[in-house]
Phi, psi and omega in degrees: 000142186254332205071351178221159176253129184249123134285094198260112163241174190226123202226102173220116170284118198276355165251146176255142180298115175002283179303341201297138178236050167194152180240358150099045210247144195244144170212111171279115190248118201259118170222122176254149156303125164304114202308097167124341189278138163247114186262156135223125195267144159297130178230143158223142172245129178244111157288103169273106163255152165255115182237053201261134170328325184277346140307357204256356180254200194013064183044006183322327179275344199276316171314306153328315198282336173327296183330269178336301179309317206278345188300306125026290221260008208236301211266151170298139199285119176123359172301121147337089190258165173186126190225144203230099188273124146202169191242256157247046072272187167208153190263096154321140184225018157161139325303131187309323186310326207084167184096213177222151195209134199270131182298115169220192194261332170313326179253031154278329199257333161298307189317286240267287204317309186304274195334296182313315173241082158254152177253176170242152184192137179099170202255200181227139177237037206318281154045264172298331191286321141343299203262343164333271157319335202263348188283331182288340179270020195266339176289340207226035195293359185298173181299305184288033176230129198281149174229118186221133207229139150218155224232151165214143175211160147251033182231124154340119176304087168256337150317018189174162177291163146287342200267308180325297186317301188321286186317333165257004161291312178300331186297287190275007173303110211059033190236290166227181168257160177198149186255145183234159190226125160252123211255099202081230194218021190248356156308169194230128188281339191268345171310287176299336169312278173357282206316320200262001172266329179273327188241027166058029177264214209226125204229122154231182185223132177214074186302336156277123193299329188294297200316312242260348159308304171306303182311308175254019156286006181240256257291261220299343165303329185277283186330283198264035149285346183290119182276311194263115168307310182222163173210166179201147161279109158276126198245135191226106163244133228270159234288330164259048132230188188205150187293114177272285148210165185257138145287097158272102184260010188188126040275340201221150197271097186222145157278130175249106201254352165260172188195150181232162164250135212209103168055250178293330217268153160254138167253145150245124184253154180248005144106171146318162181203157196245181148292117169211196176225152185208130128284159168239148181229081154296104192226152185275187170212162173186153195261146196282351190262331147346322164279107143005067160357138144075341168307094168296141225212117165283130168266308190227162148283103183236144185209117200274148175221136174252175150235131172022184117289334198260345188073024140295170177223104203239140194289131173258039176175209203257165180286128164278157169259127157264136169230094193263161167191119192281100189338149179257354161250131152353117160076348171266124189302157164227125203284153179303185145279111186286336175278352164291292205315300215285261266280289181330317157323312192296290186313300150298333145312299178289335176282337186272324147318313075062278190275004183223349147300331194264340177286314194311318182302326180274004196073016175253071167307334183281328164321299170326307165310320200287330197273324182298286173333289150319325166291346194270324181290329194275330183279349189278299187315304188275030156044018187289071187296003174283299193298324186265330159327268215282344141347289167304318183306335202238023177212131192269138151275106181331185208261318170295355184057056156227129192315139182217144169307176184288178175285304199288341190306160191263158154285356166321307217305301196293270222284008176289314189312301190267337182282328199259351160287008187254006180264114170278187169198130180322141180301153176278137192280341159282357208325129134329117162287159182296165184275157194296157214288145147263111165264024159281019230209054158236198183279124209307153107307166158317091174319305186284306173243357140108012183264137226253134207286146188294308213236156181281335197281339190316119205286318191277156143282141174291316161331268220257331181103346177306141173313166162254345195257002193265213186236161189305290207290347182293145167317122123033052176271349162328152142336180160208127178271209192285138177287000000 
């Protein structure tokens, strides 16, 4: 038993183009509570502070240790705890023993004290701060325990490689999940991306300090909505195709880059799961004479799995079949998909949004602009208002009667910018279908790496990030996404 009912639906078009070397799938995953059952799942948490020199002016730390105590006093009695101080290393601050230790009020009022007198001193290492966490959470290691980790900083990892972070992002990858908070404005919005793509949280900006108490009394209110500890997607695939990539396209956008081999299966994991709704994006790879014409074809098996209490892994519902089948003429148009077209359309919006935080960053304001100007057509067209909303916000009209960031913008505003592109929003139920298919109407390749784009409207290459309108050899104007 999960406590939650899990529904898989798979939206795959199934004909493909003469020529087509890719495939395509949206996998909507639906999880509801079960009706008369009350689940309470065993939880443990861990609090990650940053007490880094650079917490100590304009009251931030003091605002933190708020934070954290409100945090304390949030969790259910009988919760796993754990808090985690860091700088260019990192510190257990409760329990002193090490481990996790269960929330009572005798350990709320040790917690809250141990928070109140940390200093600030030292550089920043997330990194170190991660892999910390992840040895405490090595006390509460059964399967059937949600493991939730948050994290805040208001600084640049500069205390460690990139290959560092990375190597423990790998580390802790399916080990918990953890949510980030970037604090004020001196933090790197591709940092955090990074962290919350790899341990499946939630990366916001909290540019004010005062906010962050509020915040993170709702991140723990949030935390034990969770029911299920792990979920994994399963792919089964048939022997000519190959995995290209999983997509997580909705509440929030992230690549999902580990996968494991689980018997037949590619596994992919999905992180926890509350009652919610999740999109997905599968797309294949395949050489086109390997297929059959005309053939109806299972390309994949995708089949959801939770796991256990016991650390099995159990189907939570029936397998959906991707059924694909590749035209047998030349040159017969095949119409796009309009719910494949938005989520590409989507994605792009965030690369370009993306591209124009990294530019502002680099001083190349006339880029910033260009780029600003594309996430704004692109966000009017996907009616996407979260998106078009802090868009507008962060921008004035020019002399040209065109959008320009403001003169005055903050770097709160710019990593607010680059973090918040990757929150998508369910489509409007009137959604403009795409205009009917052309087949004179065709599609750019790459100029830089020749890979040929899923939509025609497409700005970005998906491959490499290179403009489609620019020449092979031009600088790099493209996105970069979060690494």
């Amino acid at each position: 038993m999960t406590g939650l009912s899990f529904d898989v639906d798979v939206d795959a078009p199934a004909d493909l183009a003469h020529d087509a070397t890719r495939a395509d799938a949206l996998v909507t995953v639906r999880a509801r509570p079960v009706a008369g059952q009350t689940t309470r799942t065993q939880s443990a948490e861990v609090l990650i502070m940053d007490k880094s020199l650079s917490m100590a002016g304009h009251g931030k730390l003091d605002e933190a240790k708020r934070a954290l105590c409100a945090a304390v006093d949030a969790l259910r009695d009988g919760t796993l705890l754990g808090i985690v101080a860091g700088h260019h290393e990192a510190e257990v601050v409760f329990p002193a023993t090490g481990g996790l230790a269960p929330v009572d009020a005798d350990a709320r009022q040790e917690a809250k004290s141990r928070i109140i007198g940390q200093l600030a001193e030292g550089g920043t290492a997330i990194g170190q701060w991660l892999a910390c966490a992840d040895r405490l959470f090595a006390s509460a290691a059964s399967p059937g325990v949600v493991r939730h980790a948050v994290l805040y900083t208001d600084g640049k990892d500069e205390h460690e490689t990139p290959e560092q972070l990375g190597s423990v992002l790998e580390m802790c990858t399916d080990r918990f999940v953890c949510d980030a908070r970037g604090l004020g404005e001196d933090w790197n919005y591709a940092e955090l991306l990074r962290i919350t793509q790899a341990l499946h949280g939630s990366a916001e900006a909290v540019v004010s300090a005062s906010d962050l108490a509020q915040d993170f009394t709702r991140t723990m209110r949030q935390a034990q909505r969770i029911v299920v500890p792990r979920v994994y997607l399963g792919l089964r695939l048939n022997n000519r195709f190959r995995l290209g990539f999983v997509r997580q396209t909705r509440p929030v956008e992230a690549e999902l880059t580990a996968r494991r081999q689980y018997g037949d299966e590619i596994h992919v994991p999905l992180g926890s799961w509350p009652p919610e709704t999740r999109q997905y994006q599968v797309s294949l790879r395949f050489d086109t004479d390997a297929l059959t014409a005309e053939e109806d074809l299972r390309a994949a098996r995708i089949t959801l799995y939770a796991e256990q209490s016991d650390g099995t892994r159990v189907p939570c519902g029936e397998p959906r079949a991707m059924v694909v089948r590749r035209r047998g003429t030349p040159g017969f148009g095949i119409p796009p998909s309009a719910d494949l077209t938005r989520v590409e359309n989507e994605h792009e919006l965030g690369m370009a949004m993306r591209a124009c935080a990294d530019a502002w960053q680099k001083g190349q304001h006339e880029r910033a602009d260009r780029e600003l100007r594309i996430a704004t057509r692109l966000a009017a067209e996907l009616r996407d208002t979260g998106r078009l909303r802090l868009l507008r916000s962060v921008s004035v009209t020019g002399p040209d009667n065109l959008p320009h960031l403001r003169p005055d913008i903050s770097r709160g505003q710019v990593q607010r910018l680059g973090l918040d592109s990757t929150k998508t929003v369910a489509p409007p139920v009137d959604a403009v279908r795409p205009p009917p298919f052309d087949d004179d109407d065709a599609v750019r390749p790459c100029p830089r790496c020749g890979t040929t784009p899923s939509t025609r409207s497409a700005t970005f290459c998906e491959a490499c990030g290179h403009r489609l309108d620019a020449t092979a050899d031009a600088p790099d104007g493209g996105p970069v996404d979060a690494p």
